[in-house]
C-alpha positions in Angstrom: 88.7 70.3 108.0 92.1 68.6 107.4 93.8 66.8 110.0 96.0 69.2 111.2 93.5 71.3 112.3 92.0 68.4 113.6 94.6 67.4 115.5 95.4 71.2 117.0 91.5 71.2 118.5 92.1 68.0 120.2 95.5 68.8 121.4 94.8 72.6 122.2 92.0 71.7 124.1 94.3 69.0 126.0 96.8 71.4 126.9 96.0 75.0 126.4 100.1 76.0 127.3 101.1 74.3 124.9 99.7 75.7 121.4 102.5 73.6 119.6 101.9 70.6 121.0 101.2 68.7 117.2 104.6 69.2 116.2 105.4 66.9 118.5 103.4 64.2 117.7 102.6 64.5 113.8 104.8 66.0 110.8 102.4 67.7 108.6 104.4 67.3 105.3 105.1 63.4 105.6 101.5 62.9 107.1 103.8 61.0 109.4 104.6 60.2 113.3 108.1 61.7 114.3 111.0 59.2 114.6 110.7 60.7 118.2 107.3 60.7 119.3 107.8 58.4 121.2 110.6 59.8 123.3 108.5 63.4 124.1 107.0 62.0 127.0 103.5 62.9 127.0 101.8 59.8 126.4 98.2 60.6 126.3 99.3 63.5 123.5 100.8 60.5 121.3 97.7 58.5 122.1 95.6 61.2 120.9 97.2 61.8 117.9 97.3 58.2 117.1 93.7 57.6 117.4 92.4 60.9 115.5 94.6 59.9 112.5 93.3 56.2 112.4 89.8 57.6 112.4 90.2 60.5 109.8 88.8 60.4 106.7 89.7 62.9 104.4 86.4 63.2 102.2 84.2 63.7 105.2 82.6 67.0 106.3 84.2 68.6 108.9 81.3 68.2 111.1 81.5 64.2 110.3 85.3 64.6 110.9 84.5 66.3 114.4 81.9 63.8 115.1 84.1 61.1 114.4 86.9 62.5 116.3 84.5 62.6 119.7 83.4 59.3 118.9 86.9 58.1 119.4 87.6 60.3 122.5 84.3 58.6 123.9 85.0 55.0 123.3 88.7 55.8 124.8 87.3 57.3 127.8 85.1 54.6 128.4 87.7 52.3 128.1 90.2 53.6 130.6 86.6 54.1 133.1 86.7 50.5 132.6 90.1 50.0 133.8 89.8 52.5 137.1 86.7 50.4 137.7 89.1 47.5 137.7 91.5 48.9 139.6 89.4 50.1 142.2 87.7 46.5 142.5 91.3 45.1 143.0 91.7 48.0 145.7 88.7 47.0 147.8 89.9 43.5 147.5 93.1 44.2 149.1 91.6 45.9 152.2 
């Protein structure tokens, strides 16, 4: 598995209507963020892309590549559970 197809799992299965999504985010022949990534406006797409690519390794077997890839989906999910946790300490604080 290369990253492309990598990266279309992960951002097909973020957002099934939009199959295209990756040429948004990454330019397959630089192996490079768009100038303009930052300007499409979805985020959690560039976040996405950013963290798959930092985790990639090109030697591994695509079923260390996938594993990979959902370790770094976990550890961000845990991370943003820990900041709706924080949030909704802050919340009960106010009332």
């Amino acid at each position: 598995m290369n990253l492309v197809e990598l990266l279309e799992v992960a951002l097909l299965a973020y957002n099934p209507l939009e199959p295209h999504l990756i040429e948004d985010y990454y330019d397959a022949e630089t192996d490079e963020e768009p100038e303009d990534a930052d300007a499409q406006g979805d985020t959690l797409a560039l976040f996405i892309v950013r963290e798959l690519r930092e985790t990639f390794e090109p030697t591994n077997a695509s079923d260390v590549q996938l594993l990979q890839a959902i370790d770094a989906m976990q550890k961000a999910r845990n991370e943003l559970e820990e900041v709706i946790a924080g949030l909704l300490t802050a919340l009960n604080e106010e009332t």
